[in-house]
C-alpha positions in Angstrom: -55.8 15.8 -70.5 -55.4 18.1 -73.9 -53.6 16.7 -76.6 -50.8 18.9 -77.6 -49.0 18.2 -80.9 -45.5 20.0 -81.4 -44.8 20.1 -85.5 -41.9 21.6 -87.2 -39.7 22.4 -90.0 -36.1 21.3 -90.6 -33.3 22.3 -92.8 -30.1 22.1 -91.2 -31.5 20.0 -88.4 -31.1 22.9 -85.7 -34.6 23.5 -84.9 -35.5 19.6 -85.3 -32.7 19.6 -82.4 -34.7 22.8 -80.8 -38.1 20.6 -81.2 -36.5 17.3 -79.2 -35.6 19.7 -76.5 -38.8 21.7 -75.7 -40.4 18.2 -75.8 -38.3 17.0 -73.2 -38.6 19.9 -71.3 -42.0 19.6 -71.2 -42.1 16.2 -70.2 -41.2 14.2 -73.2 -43.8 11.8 -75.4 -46.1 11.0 -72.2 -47.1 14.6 -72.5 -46.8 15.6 -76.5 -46.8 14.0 -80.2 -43.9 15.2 -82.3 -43.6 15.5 -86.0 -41.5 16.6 -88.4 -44.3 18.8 -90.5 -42.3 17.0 -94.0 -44.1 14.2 -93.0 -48.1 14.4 -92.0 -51.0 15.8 -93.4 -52.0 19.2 -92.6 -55.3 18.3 -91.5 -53.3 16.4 -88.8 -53.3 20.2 -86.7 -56.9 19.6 -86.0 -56.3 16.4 -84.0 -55.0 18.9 -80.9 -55.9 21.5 -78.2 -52.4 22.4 -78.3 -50.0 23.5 -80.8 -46.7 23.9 -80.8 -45.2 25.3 -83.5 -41.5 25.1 -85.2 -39.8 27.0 -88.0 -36.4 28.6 -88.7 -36.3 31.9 -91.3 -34.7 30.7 -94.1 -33.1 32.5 -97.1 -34.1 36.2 -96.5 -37.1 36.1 -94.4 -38.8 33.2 -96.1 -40.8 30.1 -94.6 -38.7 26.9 -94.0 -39.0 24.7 -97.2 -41.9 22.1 -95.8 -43.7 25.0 -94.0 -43.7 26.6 -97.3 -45.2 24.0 -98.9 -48.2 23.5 -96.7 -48.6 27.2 -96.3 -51.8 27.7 -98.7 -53.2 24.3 -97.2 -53.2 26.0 -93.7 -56.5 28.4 -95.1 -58.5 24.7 -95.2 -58.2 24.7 -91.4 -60.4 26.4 -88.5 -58.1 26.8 -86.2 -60.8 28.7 -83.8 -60.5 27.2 -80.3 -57.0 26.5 -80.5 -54.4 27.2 -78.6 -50.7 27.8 -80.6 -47.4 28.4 -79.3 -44.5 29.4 -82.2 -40.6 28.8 -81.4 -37.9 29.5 -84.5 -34.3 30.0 -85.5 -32.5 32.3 -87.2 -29.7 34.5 -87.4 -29.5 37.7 -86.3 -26.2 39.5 -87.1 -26.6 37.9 -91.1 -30.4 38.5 -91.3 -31.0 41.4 -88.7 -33.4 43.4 -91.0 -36.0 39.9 -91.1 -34.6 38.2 -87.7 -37.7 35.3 -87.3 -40.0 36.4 -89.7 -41.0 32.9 -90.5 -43.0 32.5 -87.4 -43.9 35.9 -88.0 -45.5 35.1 -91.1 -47.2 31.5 -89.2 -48.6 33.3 -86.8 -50.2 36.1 -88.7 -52.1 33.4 -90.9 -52.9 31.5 -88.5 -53.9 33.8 -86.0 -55.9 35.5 -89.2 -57.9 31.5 -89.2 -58.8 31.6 -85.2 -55.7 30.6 -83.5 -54.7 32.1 -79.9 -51.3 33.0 -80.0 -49.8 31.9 -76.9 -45.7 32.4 -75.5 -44.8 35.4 -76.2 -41.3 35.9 -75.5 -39.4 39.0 -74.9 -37.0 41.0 -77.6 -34.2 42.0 -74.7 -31.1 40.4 -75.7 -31.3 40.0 -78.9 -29.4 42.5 -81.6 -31.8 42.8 -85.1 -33.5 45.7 -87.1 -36.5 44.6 -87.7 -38.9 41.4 -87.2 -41.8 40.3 -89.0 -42.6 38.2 -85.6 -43.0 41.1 -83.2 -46.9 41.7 -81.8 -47.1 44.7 -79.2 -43.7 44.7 -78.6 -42.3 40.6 -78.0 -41.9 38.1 -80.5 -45.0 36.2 -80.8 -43.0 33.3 -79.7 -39.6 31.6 -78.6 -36.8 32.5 -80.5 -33.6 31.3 -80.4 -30.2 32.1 -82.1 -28.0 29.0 -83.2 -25.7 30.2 -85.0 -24.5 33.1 -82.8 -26.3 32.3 -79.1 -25.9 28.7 -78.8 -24.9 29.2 -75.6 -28.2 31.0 -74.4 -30.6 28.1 -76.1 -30.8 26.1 -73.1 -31.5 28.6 -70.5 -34.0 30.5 -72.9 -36.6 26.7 -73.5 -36.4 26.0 -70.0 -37.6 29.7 -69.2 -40.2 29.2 -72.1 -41.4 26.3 -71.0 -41.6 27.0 -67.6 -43.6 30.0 -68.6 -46.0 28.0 -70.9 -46.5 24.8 -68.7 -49.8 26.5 -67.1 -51.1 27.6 -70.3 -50.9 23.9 -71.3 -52.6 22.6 -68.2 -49.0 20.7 -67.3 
């Protein structure tokens, strides 16, 4: 089977909380490693097939803290071959003009290194002027709403997952 490692980025603990639930929908630590990207090496991204990528938009369209602190180190990785998935938090009504550009900004780089973005999620439902995150028309991954569309979280990972399962060989 294809080792899939989930990493993310944590502030407020909301998408450390997001993180512990895609894990279990996706079948928990029989199926994935989790960890908290404050506390590996960046080199540790290599050791998977599979990546699963967290990180909320913080301030005004920036990188989580700890994502912002590996950022440069990400150019010392090939990430050719791999497959990546992005999830993120933010805040649409206070932030609508960079709603989840954080993974928006991940995914270009990483995508830019050999990475096959995977998990597109549609923009329908959501309320935002712009997005750093959209490719062709979806975000390049899941995005979820905390602070104003808590109650649509739960339904919107186990659509996500259920939609990315196959492309993880689960």
């Amino acid at each position: 089977m294809a080792k899939i490692g989930l990493f993310y980025g944590s502030t407020t603990g909301k998408t450390a909380d997001v993180a512990e639930q895609i894990k279990a929908a996706l079948g928990g630590d029989s199926v994935l490693d989790t960890y908290d990207i404050a506390d590996v090496e960046v080199a540790q991204l290599t050791d998977y097939d599979y990546l699963i990528l967290g990180c909320p938009t913080w301030n005004i369209g920036d990188l989580q803290t700890d994502w912002e602190g590996i950022f440069d180190d990400l150019d010392t990785i090939d990430f050719s071959g791999k497959s990546v998935f992005y999830f993120g938090t933010g805040d649409q009504v206070g932030y609508a003009d960079n709603f989840m550009d954080a993974i928006g900004i991940l995914e270009e780089k990483i995508a830019s290194l050999g990475g096959e973005t995977l998990g597109y999620w549609p923009t329908d439902g959501y309320d935002f002027s712009d997005s750093r995150a959209i490719r062709n028309g979806k975000f390049c991954g899941l995005v979820l709403d905390e602070d104003n569309q808590s109650d649509k979280t739960l339904e919107r990972i186990q659509q996500w997952t259920t939609q990315i399962k196959p492309l993880l060989g689960l």
